[in-house]
C-alpha positions as CSV (number, residue, x, y, z in Angstrom):
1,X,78.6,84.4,86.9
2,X,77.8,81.5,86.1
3,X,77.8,77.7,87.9
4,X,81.2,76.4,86.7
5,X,83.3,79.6,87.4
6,X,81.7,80.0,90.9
7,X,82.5,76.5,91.0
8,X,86.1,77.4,90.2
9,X,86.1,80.4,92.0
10,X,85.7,78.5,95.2
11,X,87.9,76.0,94.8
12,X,90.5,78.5,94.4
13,X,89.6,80.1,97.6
14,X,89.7,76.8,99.2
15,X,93.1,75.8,97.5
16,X,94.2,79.4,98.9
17,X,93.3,79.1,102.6
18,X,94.9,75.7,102.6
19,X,97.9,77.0,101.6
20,X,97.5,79.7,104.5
21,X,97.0,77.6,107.0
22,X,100.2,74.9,105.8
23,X,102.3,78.3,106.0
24,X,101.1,79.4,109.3
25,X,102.1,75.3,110.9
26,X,105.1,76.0,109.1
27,X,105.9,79.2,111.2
28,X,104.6,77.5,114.6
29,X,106.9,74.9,113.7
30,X,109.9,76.8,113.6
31,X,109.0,79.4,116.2
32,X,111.8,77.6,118.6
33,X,114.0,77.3,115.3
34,X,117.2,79.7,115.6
35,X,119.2,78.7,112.6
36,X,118.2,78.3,109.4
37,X,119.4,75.3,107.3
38,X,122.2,78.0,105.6
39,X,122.9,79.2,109.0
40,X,122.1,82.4,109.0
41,X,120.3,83.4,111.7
42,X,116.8,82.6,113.3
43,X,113.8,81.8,111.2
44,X,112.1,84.5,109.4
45,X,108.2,84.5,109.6
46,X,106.2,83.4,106.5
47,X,103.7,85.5,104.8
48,X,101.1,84.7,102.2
49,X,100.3,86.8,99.7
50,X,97.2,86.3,97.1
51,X,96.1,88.3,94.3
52,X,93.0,88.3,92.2
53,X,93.2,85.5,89.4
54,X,92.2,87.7,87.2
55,X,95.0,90.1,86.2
56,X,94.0,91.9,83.6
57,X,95.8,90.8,81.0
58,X,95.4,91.2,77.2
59,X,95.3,87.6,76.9
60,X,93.2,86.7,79.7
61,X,90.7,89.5,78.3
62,X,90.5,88.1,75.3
63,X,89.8,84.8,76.7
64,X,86.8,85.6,79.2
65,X,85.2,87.4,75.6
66,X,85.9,84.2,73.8
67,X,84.7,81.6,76.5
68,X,81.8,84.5,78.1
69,X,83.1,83.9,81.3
70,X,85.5,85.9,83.4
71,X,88.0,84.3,85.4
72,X,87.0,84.5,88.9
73,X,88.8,83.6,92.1
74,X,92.4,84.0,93.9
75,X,96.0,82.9,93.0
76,X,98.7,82.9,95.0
77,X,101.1,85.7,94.7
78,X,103.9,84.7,96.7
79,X,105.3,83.8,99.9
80,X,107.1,86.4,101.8
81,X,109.3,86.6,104.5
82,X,108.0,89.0,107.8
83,X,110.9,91.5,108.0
84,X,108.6,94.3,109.2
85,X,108.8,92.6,112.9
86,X,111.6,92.0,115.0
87,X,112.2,88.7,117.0
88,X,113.2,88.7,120.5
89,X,116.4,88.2,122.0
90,X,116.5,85.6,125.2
91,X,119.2,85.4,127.3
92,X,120.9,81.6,127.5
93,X,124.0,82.0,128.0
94,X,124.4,78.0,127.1
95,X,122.6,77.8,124.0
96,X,124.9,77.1,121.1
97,X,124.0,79.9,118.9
98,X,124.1,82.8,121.6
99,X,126.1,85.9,121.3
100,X,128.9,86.6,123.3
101,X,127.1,88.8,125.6
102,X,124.6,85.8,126.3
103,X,121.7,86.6,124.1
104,X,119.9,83.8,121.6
105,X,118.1,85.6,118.8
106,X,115.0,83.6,118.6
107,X,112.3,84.1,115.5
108,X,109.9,86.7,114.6
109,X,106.9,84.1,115.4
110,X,104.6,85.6,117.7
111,X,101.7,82.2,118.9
112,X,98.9,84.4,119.4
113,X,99.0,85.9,115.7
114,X,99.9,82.7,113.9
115,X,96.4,81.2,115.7
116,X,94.3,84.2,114.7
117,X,95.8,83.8,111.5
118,X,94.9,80.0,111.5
119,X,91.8,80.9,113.2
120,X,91.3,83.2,110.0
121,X,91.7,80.7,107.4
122,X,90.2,78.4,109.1
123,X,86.9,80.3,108.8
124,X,87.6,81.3,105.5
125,X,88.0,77.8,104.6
126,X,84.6,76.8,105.9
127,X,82.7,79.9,104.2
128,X,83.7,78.5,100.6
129,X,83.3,75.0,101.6
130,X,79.6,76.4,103.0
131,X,79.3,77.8,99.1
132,X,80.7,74.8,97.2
133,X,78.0,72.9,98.8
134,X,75.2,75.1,98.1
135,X,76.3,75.4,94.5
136,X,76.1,71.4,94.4
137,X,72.5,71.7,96.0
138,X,71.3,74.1,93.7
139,X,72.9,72.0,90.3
140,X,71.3,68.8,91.6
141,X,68.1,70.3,92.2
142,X,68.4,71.9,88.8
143,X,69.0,68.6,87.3
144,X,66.1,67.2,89.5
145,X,63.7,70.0,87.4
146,X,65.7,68.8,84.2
147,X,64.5,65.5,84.5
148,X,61.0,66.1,85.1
């Protein structure tokens, strides 16, 4: 591999734990949030979903023979709702969106996951920044022996 597609293959990671961690402030931020701007029910837990950037493609095959260097790095996939988990009902019987019998569905958001989740990322994020500077290290210092 060489120095520009590790380059690039870090800043995708970085670009993809950003992306992470605005999608996991996004479900804190709704996890009081029990109608959705179409009103139809609570707020459904976000997702993030990434796939290798390189996908195998005829195209992109061809390319990485042409140019001698694979494409390296994450993409994001998509952004998918949670409907494996089931929100929690509360009981308020003077909330405006409860149910006749009392109950408030509130959202699928659960704090402690969306922190380890952030928590995640978070470390994640600092690994490839940890990498992008080492790779700038190591082309300065190459450019120092350059010079010489």
């Amino acid at each position: 591999m060489g120095l520009f597609s590790a380059i690039n293959a870090t800043r995708s990671g970085l670009a993809a734990q950003r992306v992470r961690m605005d999608v996991v402030a996004s479900n804190v931020a709704n996890i009081d949030t029990t109608r959705t701007p179409d009103g139809e029910g609570p707020y459904t837990r976000k997702i993030v979903r990434f796939q290798s950037a390189d996908d195998g493609s005829a195209f992109q095959s061809a390319m990485s023979r042409v140019t001698g260097q694979p494409r390296s790095g994450v993409v994001l996939a998509r952004v998918d709702e949670d409907s494996a988990s089931e929100g929690r009902s509360v009981y308020d019987p003077s909330h405006p969106d409860a149910d006749i019998d009392g109950f408030v569905e509130m959202p699928n958001v659960e704090l402690v996951r969306e922190m380890t989740d952030l928590v995640g990322a978070n470390r994640s994020y600092q690994a490839n920044s940890t990498v992008l500077n080492a790779l700038k290290q190591m082309a300065l210092r190459a450019l120092d022996i350059g010079s010489r």
